[in-house]
N, C-alpha and C positions, 0 to 999 in steps of 0.2 A: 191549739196553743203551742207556738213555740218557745223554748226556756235558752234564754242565754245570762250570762255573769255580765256584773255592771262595770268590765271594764275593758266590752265589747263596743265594737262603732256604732253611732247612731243610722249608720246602713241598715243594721237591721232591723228595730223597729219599723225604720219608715216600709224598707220592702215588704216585711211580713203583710204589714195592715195592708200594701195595696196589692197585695197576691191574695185576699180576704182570711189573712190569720190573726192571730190575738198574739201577739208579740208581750213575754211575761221576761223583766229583769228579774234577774237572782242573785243571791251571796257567788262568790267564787270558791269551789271547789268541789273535788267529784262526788263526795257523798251526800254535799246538800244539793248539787242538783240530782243526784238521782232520788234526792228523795222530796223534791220538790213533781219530777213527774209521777213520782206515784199516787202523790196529793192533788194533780189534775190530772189524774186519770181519766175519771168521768169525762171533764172535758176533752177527751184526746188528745194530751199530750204525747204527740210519737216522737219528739224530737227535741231535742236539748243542744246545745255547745256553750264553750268556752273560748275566751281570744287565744288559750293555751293549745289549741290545738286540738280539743276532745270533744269528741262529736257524741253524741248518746242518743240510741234509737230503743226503741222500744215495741219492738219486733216481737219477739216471745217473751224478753220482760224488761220491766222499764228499770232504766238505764245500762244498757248492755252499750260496753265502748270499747271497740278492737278498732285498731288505725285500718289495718287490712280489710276492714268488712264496711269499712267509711270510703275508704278507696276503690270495693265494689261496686260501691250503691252511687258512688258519682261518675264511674267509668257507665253503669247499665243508665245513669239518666242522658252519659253525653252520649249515649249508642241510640238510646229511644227519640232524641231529640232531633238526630242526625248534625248537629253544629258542632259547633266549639265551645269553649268553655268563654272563651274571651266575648263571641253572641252571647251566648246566655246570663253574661252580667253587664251586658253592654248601655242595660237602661239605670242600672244602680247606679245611686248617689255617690259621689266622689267626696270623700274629705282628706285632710290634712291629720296626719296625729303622730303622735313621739308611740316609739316603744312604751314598756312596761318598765318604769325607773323605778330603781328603790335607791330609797334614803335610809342611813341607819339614823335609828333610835333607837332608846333603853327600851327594854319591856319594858318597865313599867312605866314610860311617860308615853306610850305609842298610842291606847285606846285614848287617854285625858287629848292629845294632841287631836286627833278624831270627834269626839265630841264637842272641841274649842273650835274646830273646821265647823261643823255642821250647825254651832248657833251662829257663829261670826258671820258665815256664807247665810244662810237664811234669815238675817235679817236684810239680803237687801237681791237674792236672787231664788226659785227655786231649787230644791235640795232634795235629790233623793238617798234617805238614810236608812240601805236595810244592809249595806254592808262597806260603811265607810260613809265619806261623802262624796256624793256625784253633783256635781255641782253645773246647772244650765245656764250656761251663758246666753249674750243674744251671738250669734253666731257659730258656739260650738259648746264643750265641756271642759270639765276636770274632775279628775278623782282623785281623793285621800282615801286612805284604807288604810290597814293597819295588820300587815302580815300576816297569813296566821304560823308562820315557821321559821319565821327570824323576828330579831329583834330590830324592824325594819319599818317604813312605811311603805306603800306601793300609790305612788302616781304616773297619772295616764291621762293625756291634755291629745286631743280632737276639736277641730274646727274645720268651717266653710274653705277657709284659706288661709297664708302663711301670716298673713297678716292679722288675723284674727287668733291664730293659734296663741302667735308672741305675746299679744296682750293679756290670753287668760293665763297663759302661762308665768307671764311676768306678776299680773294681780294675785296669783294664787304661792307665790315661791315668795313673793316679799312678804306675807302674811306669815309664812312659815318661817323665815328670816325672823322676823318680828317676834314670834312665838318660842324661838331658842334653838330650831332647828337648823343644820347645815347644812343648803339645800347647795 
């Protein structure tokens, strides 16, 4: 099992499964995933990340995350490999996606807006809701979530291409327009 946050590229899922791993979405942030690998332990969970940069191995115990020791362990795979970094990803899937936007909102209308994402969006696409809405287009995503350290939202739009990106991005900002938000 690998553990990444849902508002990581759909790269990795797809690579995982066809390098034969079990690719597991999680909430974002560092102590629920490390304690999401402790909970698939049994399965072998050795490895976790975040789109933020935090890579968590589970070497002596799970979730140990030094930048410097993530910077080892990719230096000893491109020395083992003998390539490059840019071979070694050169058969990954390509997408299109924005940074990591946030919007303000009040605390207290940021969860309600979140929960108004996730019935509105799942009546007509699926939704994955274990930490916001991640919302599966035909061609790409979006995510609503809902801070956990400001009084913000967090969106993050991924697709095939630019022209797909605009559309879900446009479906998903007018909805939030509609809703009261100033996207």
């Amino acid at each position: 099992a690998v553990i990444f946050d849902v508002k990581c590229s759909q790269a990795l899922p797809d690579v995982i499964r066809a390098h034969g791993g079990e690719p597991v979405m999680w909430k974002t942030g560092h102590s629920l995933i490390k304690e999401k690998m402790r909970e698939l332990a049994p399965r072998g969970a050795r490895l976790a990340g975040e789109m933020s940069g935090h890579f968590f191995f589970a070497d002596d115990h799970y979730g140990y995350d030094d930048a410097l020791y993530a910077a080892c362990r990719l230096l000893d795979l491109l020395a083992r490999s003998g390539g490059r970094a840019s071979e070694l990803t050169a058969g990954f899937p390509r997408y299109v996606s924005t940074p990591e936007l946030r919007v303000a909102c009040p605390e207290e209308r940021k969860w309600d807006v979140v929960r108004a994402a996730v019935e509105h969006f799942r009546a007509r696409y699926p939704v994955v809701d274990l930490d916001g809405a991640r919302v599966q287009f035909d061609g790409g995503w979006a995510l609503i979530r809902a801070s956990n350290t400001q009084p913000a939202l967090v969106l993050r739009y991924e697709a095939r291409d630019a022209a797909a990106l605009k559309r879900i991005r446009g479906e998903v900002e007018a909805w939030l327009r509609a809703a009261g938000v100033e996207v």
